[in-house]
PDB file of N, CA, C, O and CB in Angstrom:
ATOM      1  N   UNK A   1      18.264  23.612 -59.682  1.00  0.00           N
ATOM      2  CA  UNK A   1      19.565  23.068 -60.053  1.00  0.00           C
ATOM      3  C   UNK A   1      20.560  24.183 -60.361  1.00  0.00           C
ATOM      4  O   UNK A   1      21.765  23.993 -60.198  1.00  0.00           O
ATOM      5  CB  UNK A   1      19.428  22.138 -61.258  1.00  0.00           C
ATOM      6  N   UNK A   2      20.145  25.172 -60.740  1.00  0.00           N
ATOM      7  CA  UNK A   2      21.403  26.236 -61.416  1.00  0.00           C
ATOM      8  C   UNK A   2      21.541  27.253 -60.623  1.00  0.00           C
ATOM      9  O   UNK A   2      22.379  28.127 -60.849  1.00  0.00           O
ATOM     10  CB  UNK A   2      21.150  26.927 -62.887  1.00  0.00           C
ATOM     11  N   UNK A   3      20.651  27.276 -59.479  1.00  0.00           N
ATOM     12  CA  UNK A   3      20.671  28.463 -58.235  1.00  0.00           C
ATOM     13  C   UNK A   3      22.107  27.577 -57.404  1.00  0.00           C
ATOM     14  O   UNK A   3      23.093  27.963 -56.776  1.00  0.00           O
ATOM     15  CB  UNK A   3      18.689  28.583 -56.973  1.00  0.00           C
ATOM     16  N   UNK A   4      21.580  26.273 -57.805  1.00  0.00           N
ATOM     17  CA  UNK A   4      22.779  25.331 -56.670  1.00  0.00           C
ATOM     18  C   UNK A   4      24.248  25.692 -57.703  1.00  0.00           C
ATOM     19  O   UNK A   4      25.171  26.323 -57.189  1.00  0.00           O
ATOM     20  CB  UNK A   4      22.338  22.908 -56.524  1.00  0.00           C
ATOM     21  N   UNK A   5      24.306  25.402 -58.619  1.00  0.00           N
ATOM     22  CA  UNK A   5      25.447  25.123 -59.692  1.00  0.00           C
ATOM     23  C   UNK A   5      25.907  26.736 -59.674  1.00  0.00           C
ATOM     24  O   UNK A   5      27.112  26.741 -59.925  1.00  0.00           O
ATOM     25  CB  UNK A   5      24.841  24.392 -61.459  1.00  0.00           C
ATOM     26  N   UNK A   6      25.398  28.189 -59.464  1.00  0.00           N
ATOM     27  CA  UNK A   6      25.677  28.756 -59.495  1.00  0.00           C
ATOM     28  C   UNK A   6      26.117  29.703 -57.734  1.00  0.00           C
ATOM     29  O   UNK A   6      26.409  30.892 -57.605  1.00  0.00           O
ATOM     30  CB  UNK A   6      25.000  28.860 -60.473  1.00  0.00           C
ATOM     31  N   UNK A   7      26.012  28.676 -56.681  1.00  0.00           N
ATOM     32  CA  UNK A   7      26.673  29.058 -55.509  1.00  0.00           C
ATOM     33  C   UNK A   7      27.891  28.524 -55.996  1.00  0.00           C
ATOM     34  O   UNK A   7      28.797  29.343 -55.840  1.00  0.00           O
ATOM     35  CB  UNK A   7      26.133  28.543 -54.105  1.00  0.00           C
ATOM     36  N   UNK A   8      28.228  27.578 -56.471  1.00  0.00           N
ATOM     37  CA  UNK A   8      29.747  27.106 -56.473  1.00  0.00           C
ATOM     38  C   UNK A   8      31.193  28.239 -56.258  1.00  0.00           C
ATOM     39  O   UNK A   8      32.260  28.228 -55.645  1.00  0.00           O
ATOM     40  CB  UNK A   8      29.886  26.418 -57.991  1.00  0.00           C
ATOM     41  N   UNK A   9      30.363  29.248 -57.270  1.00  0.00           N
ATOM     42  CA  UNK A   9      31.453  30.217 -57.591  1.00  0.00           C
ATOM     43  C   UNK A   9      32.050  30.917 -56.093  1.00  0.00           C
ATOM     44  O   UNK A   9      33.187  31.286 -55.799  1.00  0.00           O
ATOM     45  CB  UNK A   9      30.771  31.453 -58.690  1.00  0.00           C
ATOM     46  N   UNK A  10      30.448  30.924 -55.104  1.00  0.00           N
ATOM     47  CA  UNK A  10      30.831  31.618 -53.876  1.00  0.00           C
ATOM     48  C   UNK A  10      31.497  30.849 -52.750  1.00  0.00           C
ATOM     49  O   UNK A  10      32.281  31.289 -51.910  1.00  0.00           O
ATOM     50  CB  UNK A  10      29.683  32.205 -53.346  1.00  0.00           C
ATOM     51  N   UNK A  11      30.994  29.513 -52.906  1.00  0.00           N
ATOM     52  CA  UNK A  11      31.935  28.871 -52.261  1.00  0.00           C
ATOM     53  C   UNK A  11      33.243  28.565 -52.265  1.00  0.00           C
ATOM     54  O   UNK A  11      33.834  28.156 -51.266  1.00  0.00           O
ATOM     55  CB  UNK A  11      31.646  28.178 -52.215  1.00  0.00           C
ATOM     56  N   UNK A  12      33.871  28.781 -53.602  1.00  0.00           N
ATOM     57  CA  UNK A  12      35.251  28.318 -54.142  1.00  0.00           C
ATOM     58  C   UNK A  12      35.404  30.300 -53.629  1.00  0.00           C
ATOM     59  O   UNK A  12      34.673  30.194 -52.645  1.00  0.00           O
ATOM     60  CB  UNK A  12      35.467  27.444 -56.362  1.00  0.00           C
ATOM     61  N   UNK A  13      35.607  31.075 -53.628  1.00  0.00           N
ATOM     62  CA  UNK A  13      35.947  32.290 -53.085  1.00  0.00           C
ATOM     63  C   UNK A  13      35.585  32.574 -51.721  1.00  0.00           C
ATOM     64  O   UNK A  13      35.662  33.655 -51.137  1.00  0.00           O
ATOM     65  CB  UNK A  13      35.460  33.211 -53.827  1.00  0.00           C
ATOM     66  N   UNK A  14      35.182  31.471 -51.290  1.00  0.00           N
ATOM     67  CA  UNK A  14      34.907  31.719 -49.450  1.00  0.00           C
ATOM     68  C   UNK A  14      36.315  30.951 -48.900  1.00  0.00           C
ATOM     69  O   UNK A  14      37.254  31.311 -48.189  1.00  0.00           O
ATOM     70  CB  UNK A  14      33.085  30.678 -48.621  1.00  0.00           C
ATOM     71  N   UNK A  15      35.937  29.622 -49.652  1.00  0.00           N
ATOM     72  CA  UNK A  15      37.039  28.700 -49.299  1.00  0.00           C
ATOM     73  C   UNK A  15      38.764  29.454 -49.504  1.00  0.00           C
ATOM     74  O   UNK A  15      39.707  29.399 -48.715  1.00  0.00           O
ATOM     75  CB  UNK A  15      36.778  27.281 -50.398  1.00  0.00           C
ATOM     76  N   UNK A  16      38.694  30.029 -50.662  1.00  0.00           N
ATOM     77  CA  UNK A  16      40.166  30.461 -51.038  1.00  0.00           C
ATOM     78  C   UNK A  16      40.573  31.835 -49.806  1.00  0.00           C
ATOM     79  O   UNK A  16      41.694  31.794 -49.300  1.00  0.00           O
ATOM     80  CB  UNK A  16      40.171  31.110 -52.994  1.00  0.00           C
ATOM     81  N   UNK A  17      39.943  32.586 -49.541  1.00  0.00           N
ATOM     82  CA  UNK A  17      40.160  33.277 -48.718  1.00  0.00           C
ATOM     83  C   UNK A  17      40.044  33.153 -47.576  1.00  0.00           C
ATOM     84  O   UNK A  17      40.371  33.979 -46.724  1.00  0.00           O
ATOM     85  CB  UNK A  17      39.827  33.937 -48.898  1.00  0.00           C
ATOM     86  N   UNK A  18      39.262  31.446 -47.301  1.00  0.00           N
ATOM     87  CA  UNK A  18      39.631  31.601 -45.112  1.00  0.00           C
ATOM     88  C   UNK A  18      40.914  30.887 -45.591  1.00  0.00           C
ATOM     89  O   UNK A  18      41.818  31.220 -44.824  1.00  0.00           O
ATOM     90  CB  UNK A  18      38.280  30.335 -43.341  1.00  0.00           C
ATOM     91  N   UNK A  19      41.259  30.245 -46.314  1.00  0.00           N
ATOM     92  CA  UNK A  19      42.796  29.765 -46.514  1.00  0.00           C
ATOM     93  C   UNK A  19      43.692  30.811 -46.290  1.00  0.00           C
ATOM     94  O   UNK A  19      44.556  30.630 -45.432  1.00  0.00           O
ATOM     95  CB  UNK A  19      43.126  29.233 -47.936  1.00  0.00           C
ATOM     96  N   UNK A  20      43.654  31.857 -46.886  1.00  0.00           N
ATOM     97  CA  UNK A  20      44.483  32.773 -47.466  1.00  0.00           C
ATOM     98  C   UNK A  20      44.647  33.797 -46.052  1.00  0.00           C
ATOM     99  O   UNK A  20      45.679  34.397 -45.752  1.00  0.00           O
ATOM    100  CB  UNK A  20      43.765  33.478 -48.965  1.00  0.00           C
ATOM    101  N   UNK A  21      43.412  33.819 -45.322  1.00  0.00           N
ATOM    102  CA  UNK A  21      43.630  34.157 -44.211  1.00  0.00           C
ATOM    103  C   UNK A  21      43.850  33.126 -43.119  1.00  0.00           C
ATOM    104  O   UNK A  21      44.253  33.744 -42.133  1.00  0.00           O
ATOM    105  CB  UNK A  21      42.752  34.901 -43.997  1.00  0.00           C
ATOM    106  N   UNK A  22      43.778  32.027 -42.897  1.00  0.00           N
ATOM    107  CA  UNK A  22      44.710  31.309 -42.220  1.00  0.00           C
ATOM    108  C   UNK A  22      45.793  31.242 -41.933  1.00  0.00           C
ATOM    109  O   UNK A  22      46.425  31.004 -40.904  1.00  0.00           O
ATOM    110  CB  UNK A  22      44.747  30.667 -42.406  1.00  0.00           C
ATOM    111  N   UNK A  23      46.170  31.655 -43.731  1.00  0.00           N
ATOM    112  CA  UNK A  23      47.660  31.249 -43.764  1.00  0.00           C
ATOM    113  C   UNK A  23      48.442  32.842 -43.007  1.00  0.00           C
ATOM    114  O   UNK A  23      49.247  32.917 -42.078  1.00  0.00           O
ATOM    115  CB  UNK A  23      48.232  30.830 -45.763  1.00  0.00           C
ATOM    116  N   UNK A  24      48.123  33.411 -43.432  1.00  0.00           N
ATOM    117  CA  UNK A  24      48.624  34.975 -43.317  1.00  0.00           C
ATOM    118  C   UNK A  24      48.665  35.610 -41.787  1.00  0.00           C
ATOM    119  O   UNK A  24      49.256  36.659 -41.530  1.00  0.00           O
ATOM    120  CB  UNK A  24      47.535  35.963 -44.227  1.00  0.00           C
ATOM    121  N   UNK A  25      48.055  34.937 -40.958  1.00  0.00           N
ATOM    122  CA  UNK A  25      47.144  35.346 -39.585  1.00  0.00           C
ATOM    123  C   UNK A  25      48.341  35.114 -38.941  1.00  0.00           C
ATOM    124  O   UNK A  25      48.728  36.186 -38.475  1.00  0.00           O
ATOM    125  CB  UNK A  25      45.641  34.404 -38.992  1.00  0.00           C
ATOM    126  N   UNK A  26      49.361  33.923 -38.615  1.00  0.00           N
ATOM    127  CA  UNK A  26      50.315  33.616 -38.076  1.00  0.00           C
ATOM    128  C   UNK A  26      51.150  34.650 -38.091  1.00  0.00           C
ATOM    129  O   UNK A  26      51.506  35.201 -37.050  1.00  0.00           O
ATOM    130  CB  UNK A  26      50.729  32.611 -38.486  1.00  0.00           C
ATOM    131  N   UNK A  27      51.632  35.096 -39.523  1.00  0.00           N
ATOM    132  CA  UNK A  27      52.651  35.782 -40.079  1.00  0.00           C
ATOM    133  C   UNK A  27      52.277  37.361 -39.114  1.00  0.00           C
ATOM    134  O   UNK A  27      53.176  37.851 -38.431  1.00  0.00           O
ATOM    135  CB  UNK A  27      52.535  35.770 -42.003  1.00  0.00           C
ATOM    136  N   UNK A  28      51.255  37.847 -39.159  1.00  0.00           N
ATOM    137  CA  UNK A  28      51.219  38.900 -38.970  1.00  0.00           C
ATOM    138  C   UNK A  28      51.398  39.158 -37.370  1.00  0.00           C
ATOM    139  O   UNK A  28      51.687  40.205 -36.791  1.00  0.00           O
ATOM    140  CB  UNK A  28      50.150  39.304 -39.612  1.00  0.00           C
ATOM    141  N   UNK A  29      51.195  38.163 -36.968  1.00  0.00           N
ATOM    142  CA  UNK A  29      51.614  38.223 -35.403  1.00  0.00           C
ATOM    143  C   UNK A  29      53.562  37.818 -35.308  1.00  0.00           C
ATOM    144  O   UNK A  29      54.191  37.699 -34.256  1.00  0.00           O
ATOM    145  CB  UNK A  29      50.425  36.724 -34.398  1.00  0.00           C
ATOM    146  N   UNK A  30      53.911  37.735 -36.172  1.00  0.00           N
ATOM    147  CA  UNK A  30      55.633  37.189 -36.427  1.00  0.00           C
ATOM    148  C   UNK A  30      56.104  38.922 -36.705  1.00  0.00           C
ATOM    149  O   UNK A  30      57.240  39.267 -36.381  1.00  0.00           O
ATOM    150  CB  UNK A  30      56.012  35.732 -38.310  1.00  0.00           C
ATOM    151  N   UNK A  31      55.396  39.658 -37.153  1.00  0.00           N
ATOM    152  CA  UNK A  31      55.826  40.741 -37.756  1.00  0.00           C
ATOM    153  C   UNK A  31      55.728  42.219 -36.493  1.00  0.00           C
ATOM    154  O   UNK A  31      56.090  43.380 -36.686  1.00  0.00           O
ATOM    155  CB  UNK A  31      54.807  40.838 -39.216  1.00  0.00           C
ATOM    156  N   UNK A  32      55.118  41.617 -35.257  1.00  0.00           N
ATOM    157  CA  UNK A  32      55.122  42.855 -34.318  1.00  0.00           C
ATOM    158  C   UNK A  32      56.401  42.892 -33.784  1.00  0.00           C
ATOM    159  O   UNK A  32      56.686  43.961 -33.243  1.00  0.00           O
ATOM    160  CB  UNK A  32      54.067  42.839 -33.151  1.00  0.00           C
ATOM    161  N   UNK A  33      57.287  41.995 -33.781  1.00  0.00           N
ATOM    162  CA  UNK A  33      58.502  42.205 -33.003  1.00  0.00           C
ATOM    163  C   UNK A  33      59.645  42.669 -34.457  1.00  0.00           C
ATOM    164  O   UNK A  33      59.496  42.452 -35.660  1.00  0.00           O
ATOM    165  CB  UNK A  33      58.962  40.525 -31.964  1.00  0.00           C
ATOM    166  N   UNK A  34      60.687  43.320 -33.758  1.00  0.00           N
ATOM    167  CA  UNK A  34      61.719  43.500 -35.248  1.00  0.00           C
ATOM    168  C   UNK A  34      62.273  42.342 -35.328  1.00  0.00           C
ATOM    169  O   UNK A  34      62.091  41.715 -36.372  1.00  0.00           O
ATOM    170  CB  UNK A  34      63.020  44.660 -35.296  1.00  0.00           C
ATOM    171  N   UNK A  35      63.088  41.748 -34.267  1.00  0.00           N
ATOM    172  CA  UNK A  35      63.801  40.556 -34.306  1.00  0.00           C
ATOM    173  C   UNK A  35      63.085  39.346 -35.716  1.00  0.00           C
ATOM    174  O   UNK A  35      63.477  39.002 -36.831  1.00  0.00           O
ATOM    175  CB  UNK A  35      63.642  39.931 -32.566  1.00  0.00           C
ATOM    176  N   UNK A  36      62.109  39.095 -35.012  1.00  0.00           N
ATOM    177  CA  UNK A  36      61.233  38.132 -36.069  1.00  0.00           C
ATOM    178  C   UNK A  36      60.602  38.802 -37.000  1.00  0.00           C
ATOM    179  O   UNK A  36      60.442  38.120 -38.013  1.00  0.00           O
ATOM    180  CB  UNK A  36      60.141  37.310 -35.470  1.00  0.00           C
ATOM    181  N   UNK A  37      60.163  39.900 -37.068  1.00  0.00           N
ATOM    182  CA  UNK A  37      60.057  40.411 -38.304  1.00  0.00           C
ATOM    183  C   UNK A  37      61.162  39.978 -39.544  1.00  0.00           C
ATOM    184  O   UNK A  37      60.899  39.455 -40.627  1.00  0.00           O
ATOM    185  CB  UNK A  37      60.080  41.809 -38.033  1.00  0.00           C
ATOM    186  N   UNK A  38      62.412  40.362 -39.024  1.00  0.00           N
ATOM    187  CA  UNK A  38      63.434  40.964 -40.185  1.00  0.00           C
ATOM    188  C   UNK A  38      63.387  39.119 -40.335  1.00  0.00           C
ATOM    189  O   UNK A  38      63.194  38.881 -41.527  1.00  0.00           O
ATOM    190  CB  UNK A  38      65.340  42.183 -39.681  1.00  0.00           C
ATOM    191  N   UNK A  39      63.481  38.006 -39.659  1.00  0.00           N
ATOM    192  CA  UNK A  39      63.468  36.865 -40.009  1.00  0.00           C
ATOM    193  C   UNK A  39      62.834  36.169 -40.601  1.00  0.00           C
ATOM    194  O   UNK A  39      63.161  35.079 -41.071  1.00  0.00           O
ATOM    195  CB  UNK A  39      63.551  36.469 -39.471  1.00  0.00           C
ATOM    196  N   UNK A  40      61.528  36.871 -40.680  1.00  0.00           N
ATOM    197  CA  UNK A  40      60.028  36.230 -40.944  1.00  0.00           C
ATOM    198  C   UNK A  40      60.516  36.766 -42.903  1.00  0.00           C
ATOM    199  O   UNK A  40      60.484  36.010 -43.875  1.00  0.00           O
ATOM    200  CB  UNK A  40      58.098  37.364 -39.748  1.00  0.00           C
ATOM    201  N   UNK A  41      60.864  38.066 -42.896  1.00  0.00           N
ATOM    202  CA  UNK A  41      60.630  38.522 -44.125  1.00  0.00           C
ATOM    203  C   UNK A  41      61.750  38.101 -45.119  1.00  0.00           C
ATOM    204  O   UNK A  41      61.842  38.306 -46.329  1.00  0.00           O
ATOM    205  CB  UNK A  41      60.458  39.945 -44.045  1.00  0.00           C
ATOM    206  N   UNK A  42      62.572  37.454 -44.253  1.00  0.00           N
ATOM    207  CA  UNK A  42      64.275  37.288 -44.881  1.00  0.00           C
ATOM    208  C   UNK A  42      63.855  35.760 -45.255  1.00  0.00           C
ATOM    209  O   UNK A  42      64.227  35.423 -46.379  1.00  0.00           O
ATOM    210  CB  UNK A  42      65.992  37.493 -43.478  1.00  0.00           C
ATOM    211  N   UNK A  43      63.248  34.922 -44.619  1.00  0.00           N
ATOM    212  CA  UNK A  43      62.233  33.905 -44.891  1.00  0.00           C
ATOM    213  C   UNK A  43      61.527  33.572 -46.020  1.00  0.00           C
ATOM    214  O   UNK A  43      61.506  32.542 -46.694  1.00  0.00           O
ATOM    215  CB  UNK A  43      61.421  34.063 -44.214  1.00  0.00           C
ATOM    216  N   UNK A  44      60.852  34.804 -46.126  1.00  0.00           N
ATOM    217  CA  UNK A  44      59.606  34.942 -47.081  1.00  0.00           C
ATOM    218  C   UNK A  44      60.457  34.952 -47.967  1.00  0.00           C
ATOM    219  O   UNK A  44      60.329  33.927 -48.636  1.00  0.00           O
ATOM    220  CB  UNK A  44      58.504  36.132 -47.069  1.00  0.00           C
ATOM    221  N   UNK A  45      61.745  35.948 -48.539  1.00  0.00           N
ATOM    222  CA  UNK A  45      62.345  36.041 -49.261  1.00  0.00           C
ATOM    223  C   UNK A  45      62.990  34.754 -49.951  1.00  0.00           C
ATOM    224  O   UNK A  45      62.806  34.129 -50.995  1.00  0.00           O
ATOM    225  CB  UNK A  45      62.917  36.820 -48.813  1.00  0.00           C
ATOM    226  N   UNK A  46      63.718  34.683 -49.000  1.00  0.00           N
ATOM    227  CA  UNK A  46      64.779  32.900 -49.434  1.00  0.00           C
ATOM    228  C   UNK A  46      63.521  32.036 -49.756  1.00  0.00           C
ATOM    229  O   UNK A  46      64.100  30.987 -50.038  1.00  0.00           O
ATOM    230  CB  UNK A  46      65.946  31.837 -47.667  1.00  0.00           C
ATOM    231  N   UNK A  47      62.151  31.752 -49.911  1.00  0.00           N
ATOM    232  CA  UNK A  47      61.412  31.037 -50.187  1.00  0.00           C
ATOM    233  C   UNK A  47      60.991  31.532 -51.419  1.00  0.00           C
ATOM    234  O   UNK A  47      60.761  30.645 -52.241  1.00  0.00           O
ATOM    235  CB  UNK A  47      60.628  30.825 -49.290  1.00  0.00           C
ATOM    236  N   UNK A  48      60.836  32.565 -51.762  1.00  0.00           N
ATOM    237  CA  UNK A  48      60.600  33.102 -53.177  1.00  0.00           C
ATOM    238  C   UNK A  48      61.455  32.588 -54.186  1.00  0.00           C
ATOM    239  O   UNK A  48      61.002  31.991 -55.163  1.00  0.00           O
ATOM    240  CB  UNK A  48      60.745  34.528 -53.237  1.00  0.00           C
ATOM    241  N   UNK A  49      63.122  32.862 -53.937  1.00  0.00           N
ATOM    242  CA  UNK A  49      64.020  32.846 -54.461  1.00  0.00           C
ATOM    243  C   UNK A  49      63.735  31.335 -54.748  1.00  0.00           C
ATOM    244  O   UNK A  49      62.870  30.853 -55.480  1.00  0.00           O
ATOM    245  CB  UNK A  49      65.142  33.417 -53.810  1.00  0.00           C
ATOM    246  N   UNK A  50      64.479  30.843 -54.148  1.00  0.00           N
ATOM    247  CA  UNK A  50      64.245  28.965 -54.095  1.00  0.00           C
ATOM    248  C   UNK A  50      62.896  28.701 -54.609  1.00  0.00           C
ATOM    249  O   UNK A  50      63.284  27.656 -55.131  1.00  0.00           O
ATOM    250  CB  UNK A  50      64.272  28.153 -52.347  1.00  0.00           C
ATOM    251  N   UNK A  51      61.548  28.732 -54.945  1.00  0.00           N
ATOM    252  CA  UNK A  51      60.277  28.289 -56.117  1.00  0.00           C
ATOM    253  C   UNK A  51      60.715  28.684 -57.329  1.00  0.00           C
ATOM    254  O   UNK A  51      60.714  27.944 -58.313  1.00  0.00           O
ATOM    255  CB  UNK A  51      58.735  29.023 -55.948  1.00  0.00           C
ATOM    256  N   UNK A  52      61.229  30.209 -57.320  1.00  0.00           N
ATOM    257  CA  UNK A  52      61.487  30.901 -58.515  1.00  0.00           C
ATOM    258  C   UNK A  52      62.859  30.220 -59.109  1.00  0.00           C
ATOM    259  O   UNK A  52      62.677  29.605 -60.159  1.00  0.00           O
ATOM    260  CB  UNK A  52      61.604  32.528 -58.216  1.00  0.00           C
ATOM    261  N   UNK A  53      63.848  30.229 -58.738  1.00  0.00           N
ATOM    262  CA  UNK A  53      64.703  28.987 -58.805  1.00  0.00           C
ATOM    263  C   UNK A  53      64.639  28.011 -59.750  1.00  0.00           C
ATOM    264  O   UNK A  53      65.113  27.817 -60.870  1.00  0.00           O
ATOM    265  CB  UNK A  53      64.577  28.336 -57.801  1.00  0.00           C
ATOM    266  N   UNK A  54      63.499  27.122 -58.535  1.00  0.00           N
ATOM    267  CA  UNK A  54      63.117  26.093 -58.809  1.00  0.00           C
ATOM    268  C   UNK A  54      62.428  25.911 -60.155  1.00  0.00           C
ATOM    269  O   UNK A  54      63.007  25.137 -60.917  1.00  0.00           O
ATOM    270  CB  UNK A  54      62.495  25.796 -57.864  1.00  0.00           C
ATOM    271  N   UNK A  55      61.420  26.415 -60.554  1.00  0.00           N
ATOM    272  CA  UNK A  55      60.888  26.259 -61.177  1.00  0.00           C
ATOM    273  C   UNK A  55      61.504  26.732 -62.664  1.00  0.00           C
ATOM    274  O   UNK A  55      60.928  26.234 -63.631  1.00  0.00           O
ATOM    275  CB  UNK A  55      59.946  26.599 -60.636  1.00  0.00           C
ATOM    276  N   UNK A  56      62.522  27.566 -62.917  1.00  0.00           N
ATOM    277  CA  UNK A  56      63.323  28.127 -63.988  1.00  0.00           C
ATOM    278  C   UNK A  56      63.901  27.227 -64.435  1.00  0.00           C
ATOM    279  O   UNK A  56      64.057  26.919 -65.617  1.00  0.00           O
ATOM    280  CB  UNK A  56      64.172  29.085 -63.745  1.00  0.00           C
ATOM    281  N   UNK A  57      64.459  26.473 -63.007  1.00  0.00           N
ATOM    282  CA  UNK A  57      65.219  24.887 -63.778  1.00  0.00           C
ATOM    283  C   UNK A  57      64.387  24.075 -64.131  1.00  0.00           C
ATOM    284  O   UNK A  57      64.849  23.129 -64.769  1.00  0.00           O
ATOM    285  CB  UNK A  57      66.140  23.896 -62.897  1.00  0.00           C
ATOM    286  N   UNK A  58      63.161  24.079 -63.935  1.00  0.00           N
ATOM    287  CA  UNK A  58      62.422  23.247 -64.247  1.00  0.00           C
ATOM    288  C   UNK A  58      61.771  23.051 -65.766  1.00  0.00           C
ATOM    289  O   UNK A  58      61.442  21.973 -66.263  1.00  0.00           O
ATOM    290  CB  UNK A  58      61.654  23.415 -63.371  1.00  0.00           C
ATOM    291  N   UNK A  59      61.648  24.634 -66.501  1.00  0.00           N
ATOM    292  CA  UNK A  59      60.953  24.780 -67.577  1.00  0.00           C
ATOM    293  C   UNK A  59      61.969  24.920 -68.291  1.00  0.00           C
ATOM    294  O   UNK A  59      61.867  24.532 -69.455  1.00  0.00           O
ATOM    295  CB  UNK A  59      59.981  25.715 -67.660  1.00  0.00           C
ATOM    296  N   UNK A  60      63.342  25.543 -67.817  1.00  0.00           N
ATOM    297  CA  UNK A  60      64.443  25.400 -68.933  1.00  0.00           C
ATOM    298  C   UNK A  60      65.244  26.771 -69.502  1.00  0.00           C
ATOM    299  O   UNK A  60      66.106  26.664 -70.375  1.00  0.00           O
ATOM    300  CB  UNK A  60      63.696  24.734 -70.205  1.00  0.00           C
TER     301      UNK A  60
END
């Protein structure tokens, strides 16, 4: 029972990182050209701004 209860930990850190590389895998193929680069990152940016934003109005 606790050999099982104690994979959990590796599974929740397998799972978070094929996410994390899922997510990221796209991007890095957006980033070989400049054109979409400078868009991709001007992107990334205005999306920061706007959560961070967001969320300032949110807590007050």
């Amino acid at each position: 029972f606790w050999s099982n209860v104690g994979r959990y930990g590796s599974y929740f850190f397998s799972v978070l990182l094929g996410t994390a590389y899922t997510a990221v895998k796209p991007i890095g193929g957006l980033l070989r050209k400049p054109v979409s680069a400078v868009l991709t990152i001007a992107a990334l940016i205005g999306l920061y701004v706007f959560v961070s934003s967001t969320v300032t109005a949110m807590l007050g």
